[in-house]
Backbone as CSV, one residue per row, in Angstrom:
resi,resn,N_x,N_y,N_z,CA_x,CA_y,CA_z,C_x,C_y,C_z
1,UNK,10.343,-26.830,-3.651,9.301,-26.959,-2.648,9.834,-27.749,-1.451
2,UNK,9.376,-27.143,-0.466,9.934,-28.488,0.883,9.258,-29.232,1.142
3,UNK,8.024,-29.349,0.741,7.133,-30.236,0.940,5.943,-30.232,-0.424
4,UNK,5.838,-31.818,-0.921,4.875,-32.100,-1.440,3.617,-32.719,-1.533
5,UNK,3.136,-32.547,-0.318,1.669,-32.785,0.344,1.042,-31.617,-0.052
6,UNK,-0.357,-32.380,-0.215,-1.163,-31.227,-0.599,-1.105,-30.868,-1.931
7,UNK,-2.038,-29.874,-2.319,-2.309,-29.223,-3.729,-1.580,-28.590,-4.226
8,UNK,-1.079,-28.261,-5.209,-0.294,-27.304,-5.626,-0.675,-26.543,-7.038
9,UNK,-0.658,-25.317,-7.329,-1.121,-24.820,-8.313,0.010,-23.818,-8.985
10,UNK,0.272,-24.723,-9.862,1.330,-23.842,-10.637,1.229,-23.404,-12.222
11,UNK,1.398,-22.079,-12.505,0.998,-21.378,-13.477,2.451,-20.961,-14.069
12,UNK,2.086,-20.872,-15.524,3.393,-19.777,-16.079,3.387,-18.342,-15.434
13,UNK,4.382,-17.411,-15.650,4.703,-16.904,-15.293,4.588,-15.683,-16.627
14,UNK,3.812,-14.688,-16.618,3.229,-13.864,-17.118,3.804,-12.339,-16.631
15,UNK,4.832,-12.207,-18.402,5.384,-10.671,-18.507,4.573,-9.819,-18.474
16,UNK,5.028,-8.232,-17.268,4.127,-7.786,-17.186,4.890,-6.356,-16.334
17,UNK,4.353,-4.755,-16.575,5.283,-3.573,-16.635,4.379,-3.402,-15.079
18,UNK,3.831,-3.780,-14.792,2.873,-2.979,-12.995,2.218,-4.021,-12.681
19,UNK,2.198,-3.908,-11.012,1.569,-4.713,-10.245,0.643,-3.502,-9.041
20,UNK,-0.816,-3.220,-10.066,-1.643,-2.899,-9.115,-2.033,-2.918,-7.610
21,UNK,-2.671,-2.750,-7.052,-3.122,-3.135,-6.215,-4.107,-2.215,-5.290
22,UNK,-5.572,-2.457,-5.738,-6.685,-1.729,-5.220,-7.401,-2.768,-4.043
23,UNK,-7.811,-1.359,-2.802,-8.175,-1.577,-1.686,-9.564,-0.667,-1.628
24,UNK,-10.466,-1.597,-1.108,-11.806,-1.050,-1.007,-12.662,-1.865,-0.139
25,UNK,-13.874,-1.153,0.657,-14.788,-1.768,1.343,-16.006,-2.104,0.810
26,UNK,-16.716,-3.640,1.017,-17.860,-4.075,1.102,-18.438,-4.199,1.954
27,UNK,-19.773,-3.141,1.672,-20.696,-2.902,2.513,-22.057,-4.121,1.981
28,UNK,-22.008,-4.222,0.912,-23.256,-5.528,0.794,-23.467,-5.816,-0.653
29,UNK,-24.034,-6.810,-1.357,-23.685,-7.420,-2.619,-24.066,-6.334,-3.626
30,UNK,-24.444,-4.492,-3.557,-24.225,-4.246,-4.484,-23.814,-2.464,-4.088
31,UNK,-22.896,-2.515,-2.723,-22.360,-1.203,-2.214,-20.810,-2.296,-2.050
32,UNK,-20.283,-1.473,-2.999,-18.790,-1.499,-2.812,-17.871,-0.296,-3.181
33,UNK,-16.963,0.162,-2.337,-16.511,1.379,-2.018,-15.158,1.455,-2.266
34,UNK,-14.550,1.917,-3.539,-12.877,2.009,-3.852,-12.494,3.043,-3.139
35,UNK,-11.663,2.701,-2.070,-10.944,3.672,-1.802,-9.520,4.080,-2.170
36,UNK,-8.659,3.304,-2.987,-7.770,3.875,-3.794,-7.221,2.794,-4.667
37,UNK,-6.064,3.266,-5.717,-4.981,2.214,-6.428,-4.071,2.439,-6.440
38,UNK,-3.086,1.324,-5.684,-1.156,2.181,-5.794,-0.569,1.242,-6.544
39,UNK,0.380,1.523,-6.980,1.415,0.408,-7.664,2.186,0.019,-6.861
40,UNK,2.529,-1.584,-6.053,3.215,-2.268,-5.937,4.572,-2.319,-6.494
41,UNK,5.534,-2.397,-5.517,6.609,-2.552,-6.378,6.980,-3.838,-5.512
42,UNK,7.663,-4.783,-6.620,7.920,-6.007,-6.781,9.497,-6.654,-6.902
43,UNK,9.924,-6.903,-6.328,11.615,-7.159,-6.837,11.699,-8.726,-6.790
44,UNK,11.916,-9.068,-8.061,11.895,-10.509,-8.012,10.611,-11.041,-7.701
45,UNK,10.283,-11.501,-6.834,8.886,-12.069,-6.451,8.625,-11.762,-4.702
46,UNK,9.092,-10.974,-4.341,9.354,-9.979,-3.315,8.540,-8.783,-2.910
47,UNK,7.573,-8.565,-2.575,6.956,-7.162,-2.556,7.750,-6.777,-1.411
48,UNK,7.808,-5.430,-2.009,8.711,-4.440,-0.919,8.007,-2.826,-0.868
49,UNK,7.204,-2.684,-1.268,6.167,-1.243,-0.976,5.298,-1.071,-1.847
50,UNK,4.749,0.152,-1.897,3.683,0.637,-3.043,3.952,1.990,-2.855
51,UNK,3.593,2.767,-4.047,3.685,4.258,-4.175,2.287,4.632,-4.667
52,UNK,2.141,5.879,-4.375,0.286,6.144,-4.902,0.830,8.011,-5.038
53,UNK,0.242,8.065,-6.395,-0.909,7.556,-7.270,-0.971,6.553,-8.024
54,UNK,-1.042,5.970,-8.801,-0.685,4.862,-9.830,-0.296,5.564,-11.268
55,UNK,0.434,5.205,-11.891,0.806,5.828,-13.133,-0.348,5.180,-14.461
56,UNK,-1.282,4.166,-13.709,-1.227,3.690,-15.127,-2.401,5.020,-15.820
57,UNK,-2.581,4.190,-17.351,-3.718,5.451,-17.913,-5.113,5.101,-17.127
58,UNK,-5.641,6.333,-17.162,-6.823,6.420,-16.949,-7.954,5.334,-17.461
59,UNK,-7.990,4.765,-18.700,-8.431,3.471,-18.860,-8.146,2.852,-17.664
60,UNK,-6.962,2.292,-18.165,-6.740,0.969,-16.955,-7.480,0.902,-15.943
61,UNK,-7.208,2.298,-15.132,-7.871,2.680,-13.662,-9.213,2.658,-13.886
62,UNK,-9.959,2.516,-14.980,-11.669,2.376,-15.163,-11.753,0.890,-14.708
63,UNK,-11.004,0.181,-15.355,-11.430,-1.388,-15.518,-11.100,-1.569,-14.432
64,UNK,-9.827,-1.530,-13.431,-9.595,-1.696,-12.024,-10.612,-1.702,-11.528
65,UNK,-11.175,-0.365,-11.691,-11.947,-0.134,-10.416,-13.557,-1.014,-10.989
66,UNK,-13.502,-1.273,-12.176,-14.938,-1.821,-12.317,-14.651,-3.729,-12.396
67,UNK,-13.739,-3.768,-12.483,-13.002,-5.639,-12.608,-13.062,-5.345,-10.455
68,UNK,-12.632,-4.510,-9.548,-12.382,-4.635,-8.210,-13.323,-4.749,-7.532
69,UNK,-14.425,-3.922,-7.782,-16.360,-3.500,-7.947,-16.668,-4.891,-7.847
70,UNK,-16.840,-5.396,-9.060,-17.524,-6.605,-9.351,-17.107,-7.886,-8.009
71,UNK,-15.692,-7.984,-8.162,-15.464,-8.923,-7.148,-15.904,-8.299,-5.713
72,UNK,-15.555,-7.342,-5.523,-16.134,-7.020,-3.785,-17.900,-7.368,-4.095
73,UNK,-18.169,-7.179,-4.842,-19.695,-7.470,-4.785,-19.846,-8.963,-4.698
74,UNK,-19.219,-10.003,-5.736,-18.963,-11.079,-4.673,-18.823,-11.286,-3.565
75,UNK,-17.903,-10.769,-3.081,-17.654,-11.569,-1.705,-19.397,-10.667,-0.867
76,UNK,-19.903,-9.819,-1.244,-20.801,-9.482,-0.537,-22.213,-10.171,-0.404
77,UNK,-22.203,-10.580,-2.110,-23.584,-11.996,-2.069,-22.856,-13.173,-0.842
78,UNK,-21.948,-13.364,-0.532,-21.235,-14.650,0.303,-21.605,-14.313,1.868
79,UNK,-21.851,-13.184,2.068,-22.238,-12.322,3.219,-20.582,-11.974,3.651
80,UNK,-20.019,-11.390,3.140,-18.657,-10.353,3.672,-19.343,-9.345,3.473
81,UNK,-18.464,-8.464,4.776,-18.974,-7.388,4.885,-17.494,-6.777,5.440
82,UNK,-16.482,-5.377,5.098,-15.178,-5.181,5.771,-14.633,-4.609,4.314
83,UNK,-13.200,-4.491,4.779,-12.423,-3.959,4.199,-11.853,-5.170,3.092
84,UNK,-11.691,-5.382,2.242,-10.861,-5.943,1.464,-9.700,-5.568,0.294
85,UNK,-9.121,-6.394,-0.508,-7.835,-5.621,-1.375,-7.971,-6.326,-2.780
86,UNK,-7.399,-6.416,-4.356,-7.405,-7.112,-5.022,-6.027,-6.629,-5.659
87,UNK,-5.344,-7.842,-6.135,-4.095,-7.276,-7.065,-4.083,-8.516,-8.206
88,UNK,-3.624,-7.113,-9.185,-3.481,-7.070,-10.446,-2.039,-7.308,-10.901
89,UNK,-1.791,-7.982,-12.038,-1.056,-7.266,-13.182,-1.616,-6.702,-14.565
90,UNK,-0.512,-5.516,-15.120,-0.736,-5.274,-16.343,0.542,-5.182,-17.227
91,UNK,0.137,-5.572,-18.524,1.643,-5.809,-19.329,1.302,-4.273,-20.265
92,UNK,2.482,-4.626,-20.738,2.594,-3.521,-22.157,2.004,-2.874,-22.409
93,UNK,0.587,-4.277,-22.930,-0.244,-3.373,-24.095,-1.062,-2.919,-22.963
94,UNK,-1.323,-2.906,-21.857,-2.824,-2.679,-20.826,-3.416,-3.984,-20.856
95,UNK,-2.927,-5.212,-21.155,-4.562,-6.110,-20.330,-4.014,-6.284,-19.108
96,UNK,-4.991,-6.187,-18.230,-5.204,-6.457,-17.152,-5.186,-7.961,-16.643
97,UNK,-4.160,-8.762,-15.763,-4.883,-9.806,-15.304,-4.943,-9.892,-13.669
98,UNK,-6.179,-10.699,-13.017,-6.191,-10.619,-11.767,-5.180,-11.685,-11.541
99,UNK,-4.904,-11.306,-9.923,-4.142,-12.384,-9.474,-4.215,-12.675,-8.299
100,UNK,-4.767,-11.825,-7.277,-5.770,-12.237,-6.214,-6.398,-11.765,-4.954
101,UNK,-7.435,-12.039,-4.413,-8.703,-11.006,-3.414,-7.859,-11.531,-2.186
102,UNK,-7.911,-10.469,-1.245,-7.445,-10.802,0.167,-8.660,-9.972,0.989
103,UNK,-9.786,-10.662,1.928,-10.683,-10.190,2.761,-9.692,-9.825,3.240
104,UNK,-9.470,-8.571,3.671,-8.885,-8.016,5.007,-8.277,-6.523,4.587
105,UNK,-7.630,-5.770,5.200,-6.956,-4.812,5.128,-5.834,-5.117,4.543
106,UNK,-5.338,-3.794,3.288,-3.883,-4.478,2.971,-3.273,-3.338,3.261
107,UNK,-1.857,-3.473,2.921,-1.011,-2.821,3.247,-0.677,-1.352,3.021
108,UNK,-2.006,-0.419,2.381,-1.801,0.265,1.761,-2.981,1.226,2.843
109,UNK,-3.627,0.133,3.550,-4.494,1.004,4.715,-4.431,2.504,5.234
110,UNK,-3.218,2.333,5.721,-2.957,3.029,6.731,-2.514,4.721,5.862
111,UNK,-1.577,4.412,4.789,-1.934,5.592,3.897,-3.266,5.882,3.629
112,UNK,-3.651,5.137,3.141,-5.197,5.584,2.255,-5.854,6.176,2.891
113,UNK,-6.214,6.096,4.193,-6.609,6.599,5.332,-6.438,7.596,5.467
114,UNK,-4.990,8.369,5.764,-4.729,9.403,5.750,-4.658,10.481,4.494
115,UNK,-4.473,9.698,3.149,-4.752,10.501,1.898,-6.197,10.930,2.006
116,UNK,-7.112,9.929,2.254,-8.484,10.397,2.309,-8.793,11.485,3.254
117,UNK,-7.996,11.399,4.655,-7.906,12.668,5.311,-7.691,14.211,4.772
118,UNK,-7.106,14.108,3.745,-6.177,14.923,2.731,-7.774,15.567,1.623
119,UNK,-7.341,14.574,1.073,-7.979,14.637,-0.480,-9.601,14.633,0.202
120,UNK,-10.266,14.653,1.331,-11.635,14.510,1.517,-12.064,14.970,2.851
121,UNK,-11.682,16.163,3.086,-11.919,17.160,4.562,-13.167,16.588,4.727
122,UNK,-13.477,16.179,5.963,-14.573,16.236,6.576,-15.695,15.224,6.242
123,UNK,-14.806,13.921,5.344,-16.173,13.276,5.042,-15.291,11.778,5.486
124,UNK,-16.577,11.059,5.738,-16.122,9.669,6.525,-14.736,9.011,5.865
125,UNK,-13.746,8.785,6.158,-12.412,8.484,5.890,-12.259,6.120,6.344
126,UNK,-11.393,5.675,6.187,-11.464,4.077,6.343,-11.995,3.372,6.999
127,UNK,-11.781,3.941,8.537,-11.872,2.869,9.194,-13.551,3.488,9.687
128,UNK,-13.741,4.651,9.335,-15.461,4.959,9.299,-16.063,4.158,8.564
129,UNK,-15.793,4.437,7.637,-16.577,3.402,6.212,-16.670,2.036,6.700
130,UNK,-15.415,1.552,7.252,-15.637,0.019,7.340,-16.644,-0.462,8.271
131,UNK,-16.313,0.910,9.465,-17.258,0.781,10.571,-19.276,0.157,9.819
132,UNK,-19.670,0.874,9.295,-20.665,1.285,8.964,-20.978,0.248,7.749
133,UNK,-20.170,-0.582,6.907,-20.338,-1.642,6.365,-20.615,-2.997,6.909
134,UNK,-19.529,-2.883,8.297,-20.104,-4.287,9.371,-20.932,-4.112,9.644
135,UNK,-21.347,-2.669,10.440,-22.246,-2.493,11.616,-23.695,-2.630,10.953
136,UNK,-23.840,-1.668,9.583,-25.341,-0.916,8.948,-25.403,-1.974,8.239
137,UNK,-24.053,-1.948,7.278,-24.752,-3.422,6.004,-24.825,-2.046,5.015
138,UNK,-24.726,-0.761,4.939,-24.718,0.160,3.944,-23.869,1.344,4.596
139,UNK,-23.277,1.859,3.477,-22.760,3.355,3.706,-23.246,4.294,4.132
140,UNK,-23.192,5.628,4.544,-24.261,6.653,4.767,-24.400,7.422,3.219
141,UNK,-25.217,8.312,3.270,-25.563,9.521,1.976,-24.338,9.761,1.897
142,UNK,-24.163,10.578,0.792,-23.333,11.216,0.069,-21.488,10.902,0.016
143,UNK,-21.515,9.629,0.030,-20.291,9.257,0.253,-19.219,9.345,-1.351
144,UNK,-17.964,9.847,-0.988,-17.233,9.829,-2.457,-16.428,9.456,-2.163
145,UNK,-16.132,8.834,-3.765,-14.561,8.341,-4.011,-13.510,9.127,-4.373
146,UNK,-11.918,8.702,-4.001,-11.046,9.647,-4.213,-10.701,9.901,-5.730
147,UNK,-10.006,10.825,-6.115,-9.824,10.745,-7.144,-8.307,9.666,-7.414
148,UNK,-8.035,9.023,-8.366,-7.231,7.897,-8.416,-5.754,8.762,-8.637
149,UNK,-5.940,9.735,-8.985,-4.619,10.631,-9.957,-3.837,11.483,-8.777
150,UNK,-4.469,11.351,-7.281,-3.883,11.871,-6.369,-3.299,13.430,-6.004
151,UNK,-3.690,13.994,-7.348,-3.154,15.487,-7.148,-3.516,15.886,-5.715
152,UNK,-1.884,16.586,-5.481,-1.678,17.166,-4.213,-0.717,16.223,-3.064
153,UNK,-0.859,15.420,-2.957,-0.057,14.435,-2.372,-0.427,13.231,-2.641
154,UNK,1.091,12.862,-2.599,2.093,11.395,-3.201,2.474,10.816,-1.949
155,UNK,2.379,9.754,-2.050,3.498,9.048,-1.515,3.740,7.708,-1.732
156,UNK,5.052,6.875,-0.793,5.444,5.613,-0.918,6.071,5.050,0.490
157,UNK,6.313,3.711,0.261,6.543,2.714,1.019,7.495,2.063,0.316
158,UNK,8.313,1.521,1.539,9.319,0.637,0.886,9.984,-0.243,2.356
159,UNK,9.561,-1.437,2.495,9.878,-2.624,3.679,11.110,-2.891,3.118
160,UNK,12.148,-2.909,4.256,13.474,-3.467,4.151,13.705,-4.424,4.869
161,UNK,14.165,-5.705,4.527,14.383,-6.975,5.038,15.968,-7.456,4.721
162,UNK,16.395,-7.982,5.490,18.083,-7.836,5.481,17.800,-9.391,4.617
163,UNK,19.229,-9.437,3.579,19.643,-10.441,2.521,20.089,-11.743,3.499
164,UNK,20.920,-11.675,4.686,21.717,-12.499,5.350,21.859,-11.584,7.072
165,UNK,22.482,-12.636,7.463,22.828,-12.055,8.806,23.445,-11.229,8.940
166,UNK,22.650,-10.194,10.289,22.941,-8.366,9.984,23.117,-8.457,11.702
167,UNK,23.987,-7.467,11.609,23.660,-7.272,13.158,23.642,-5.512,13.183
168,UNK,22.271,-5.150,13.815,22.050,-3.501,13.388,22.796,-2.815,15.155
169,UNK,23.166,-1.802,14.526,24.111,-1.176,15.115,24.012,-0.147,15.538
170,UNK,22.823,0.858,15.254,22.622,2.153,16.093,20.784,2.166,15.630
171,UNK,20.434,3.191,16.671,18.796,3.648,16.398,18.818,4.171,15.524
172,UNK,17.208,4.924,15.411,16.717,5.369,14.283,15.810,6.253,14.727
173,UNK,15.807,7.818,15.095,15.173,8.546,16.095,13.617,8.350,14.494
174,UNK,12.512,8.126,15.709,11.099,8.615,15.338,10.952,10.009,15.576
175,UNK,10.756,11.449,14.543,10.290,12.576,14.363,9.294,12.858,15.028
176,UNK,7.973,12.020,14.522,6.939,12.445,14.714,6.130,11.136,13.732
177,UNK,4.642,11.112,14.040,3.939,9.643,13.869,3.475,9.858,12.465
178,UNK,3.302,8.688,11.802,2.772,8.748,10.209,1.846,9.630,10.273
179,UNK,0.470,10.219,11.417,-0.268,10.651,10.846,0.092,12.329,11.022
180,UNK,0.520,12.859,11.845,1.673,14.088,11.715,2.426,14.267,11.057
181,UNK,2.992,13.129,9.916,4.100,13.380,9.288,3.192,13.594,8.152
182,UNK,1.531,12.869,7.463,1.090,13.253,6.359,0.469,14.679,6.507
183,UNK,0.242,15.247,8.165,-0.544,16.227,7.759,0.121,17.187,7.970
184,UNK,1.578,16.851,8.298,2.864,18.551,7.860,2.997,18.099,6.475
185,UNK,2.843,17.088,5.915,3.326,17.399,4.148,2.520,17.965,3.778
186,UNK,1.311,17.748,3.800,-0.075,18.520,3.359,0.314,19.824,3.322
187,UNK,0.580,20.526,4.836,0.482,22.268,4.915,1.599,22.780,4.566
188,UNK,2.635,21.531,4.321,4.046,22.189,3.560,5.071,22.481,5.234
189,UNK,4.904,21.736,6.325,5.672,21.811,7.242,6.370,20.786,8.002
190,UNK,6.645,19.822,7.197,7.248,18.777,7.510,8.983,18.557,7.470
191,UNK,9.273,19.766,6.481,10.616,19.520,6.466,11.143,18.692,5.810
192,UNK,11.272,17.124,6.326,12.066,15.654,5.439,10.696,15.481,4.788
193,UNK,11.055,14.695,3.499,10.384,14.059,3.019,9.885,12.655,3.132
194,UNK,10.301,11.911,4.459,10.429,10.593,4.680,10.181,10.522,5.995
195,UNK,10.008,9.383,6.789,10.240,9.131,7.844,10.423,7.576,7.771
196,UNK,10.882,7.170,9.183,11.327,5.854,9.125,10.421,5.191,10.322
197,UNK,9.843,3.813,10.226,9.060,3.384,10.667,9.362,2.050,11.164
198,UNK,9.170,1.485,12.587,8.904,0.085,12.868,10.457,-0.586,12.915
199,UNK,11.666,1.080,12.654,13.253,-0.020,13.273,13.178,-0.429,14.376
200,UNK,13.733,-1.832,14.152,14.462,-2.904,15.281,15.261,-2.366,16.184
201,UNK,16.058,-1.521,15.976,16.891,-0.598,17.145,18.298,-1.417,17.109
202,UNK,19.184,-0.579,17.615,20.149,-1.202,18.130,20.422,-2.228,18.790
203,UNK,21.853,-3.237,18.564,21.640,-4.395,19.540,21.160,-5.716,18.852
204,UNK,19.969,-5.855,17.676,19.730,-6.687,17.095,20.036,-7.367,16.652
205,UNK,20.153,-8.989,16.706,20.772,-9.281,15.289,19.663,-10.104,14.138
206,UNK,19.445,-9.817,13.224,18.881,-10.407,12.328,19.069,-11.245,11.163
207,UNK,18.202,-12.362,11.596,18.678,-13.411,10.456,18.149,-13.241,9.398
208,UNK,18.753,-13.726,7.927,18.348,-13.447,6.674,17.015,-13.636,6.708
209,UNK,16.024,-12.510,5.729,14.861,-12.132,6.001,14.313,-11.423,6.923
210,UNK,14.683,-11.134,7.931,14.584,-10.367,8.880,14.327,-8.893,8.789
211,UNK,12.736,-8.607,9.353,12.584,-7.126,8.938,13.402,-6.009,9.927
212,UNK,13.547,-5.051,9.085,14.541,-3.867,9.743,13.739,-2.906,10.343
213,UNK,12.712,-2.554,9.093,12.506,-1.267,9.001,11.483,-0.899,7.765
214,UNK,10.825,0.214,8.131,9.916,0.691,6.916,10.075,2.002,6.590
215,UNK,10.563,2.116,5.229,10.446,3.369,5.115,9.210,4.126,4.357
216,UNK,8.413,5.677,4.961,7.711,5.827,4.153,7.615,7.265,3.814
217,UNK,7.151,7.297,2.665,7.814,8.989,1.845,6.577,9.909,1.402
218,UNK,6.548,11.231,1.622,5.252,11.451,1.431,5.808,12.720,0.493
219,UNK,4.902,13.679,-0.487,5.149,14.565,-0.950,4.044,15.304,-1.743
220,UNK,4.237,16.297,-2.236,3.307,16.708,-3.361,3.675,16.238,-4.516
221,UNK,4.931,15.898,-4.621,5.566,15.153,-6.022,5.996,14.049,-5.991
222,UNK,5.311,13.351,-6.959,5.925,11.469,-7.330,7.629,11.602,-7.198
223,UNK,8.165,12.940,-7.964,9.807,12.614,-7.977,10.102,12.829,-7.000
224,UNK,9.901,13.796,-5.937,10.357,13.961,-4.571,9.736,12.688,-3.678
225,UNK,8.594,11.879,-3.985,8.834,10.871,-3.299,9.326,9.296,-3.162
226,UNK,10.174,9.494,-4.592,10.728,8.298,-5.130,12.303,8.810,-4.188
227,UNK,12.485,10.147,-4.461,14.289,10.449,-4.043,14.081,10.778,-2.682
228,UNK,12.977,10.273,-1.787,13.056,10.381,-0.553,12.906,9.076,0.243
229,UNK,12.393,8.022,-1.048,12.311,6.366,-0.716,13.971,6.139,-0.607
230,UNK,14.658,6.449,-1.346,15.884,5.985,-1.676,16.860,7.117,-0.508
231,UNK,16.433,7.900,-0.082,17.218,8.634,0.561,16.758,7.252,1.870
232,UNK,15.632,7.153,2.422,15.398,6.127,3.488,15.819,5.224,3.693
233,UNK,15.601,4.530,2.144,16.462,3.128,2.429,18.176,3.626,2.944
234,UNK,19.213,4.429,2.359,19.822,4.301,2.460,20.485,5.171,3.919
235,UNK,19.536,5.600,4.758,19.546,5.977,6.208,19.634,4.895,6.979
236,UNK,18.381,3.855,6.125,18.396,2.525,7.183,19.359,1.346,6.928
237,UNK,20.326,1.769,5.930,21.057,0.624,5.769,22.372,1.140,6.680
238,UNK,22.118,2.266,6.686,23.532,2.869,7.532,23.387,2.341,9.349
239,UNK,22.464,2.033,9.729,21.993,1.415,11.100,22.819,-0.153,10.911
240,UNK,22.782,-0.375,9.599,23.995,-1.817,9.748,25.303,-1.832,8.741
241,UNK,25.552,-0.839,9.011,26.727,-0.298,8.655,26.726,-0.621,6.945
242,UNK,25.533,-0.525,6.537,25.551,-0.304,4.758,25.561,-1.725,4.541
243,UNK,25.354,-3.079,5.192,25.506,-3.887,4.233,24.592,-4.528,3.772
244,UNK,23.426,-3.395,3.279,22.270,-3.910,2.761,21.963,-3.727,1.223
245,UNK,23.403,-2.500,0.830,23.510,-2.073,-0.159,24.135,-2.003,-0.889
């Protein structure tokens, strides 16, 4: 620690095969709205993306979503009203433990958004919903949830942050924008399976920790979008001449 002022709360450290993480809006202490669950991936104590759908079983994804329910309905007796997130772990056997609520948008927004574009033609999609939770205090009629199992399109994320001092060395042409890039995977006209997001560009130099780059992978298949995470990362490590890898 660099400093020991203040509180500190320290817990063991609890084995465990997935790190959840469901995002949903509260509209009021007993309208709360899942809009999806991805798995986090974790390196060390590091988050570095999420992939969706979630693998776990269908159980699990009950209690998620009814352990995620319950707390957004908290924060809604408190008077929140918005988008919020909750993350989980689960071990082995399936128990579930929480580990903690963030009021706000998480990182998984900006997909979900567009999956719901996908998976839910024509019916109010994120930043509608949220609209209408600040504004009304309730949802409109007939609102649904996605299905958690994602059939039809996959995808992932994966933030790259340099180990030590990097100095990046060429661009990184942008294709076309995340939300063009989910809706050519959709019709099957996208071509790559990836795109690269938010590089620093040439010229940079970055000190250890220093973000590079995001890569994010979209597909009809979990395996095509795991071997298109790893095809990314290793596009963006080539911008500093590989020594990220």
């Amino acid at each position: 620690f660099k400093s020991t002022n203040g509180n500190l709360l320290v817990t063991h450290f609890v084995e465990h095969e997935y790190d959840p993480t469901v995002l949903g809006i509260v509209a009021g202490p007993e309208d709360v709205y899942i809009a999806s669950i991805a798995d986090q991936n974790i390196e060390g104590t590091r988050f570095k993306g999420s992939t969706y759908p979630t693998v776990l079983p269908d159980r699990c994804v009950k209690d998620l979503k009814e352990m995620t329910r319950e707390l957004g309905q908290h924060l809604g007796a408190l008077g929140y009203r918005g988008a919020f997130g909750c993350d989980f772990i689960v071990d082995q056997g399936g128990r579930i433990c929480f580990i903690e609520i963030n009021a706000r948008k998480q990182g998984t927004t900006m997909e979900t958004t567009l999956t719901m574009k996908h998976h839910l033609p024509g019916h109010p999609y994120f930043p509608e919903l949220e609209y209408y939770a600040v504004v009304d205090g309730k949802f409109p009629e007939g609102v649904l949830e996605m299905d958690s199992r994602g059939d039809g399109l996959c995808w992932g994320t994966y933030n790259l942050k340099v180990p030590g001092d990097v100095e990046v060395l060429s661009d990184l042409p942008v294709p076309m924008d995340q939300a063009e890039f989910f809706a050519r995977v959709a019709d099957g006209s996208a071509g790559e399976n990836f795109i690269v997001v938010d590089h620093v560009g040439a010229g940079v130099l970055l000190h250890s920790g220093g973000f590079l780059g995001r890569v994010i992978a979209a597909s009809t298949s979990a395996d095509k979008v795991r071997e298109a995470l790893k095809d990314g990362v290793e596009m963006v490590a080539e911008t500093c001449g590989n020594e990220l890898i």
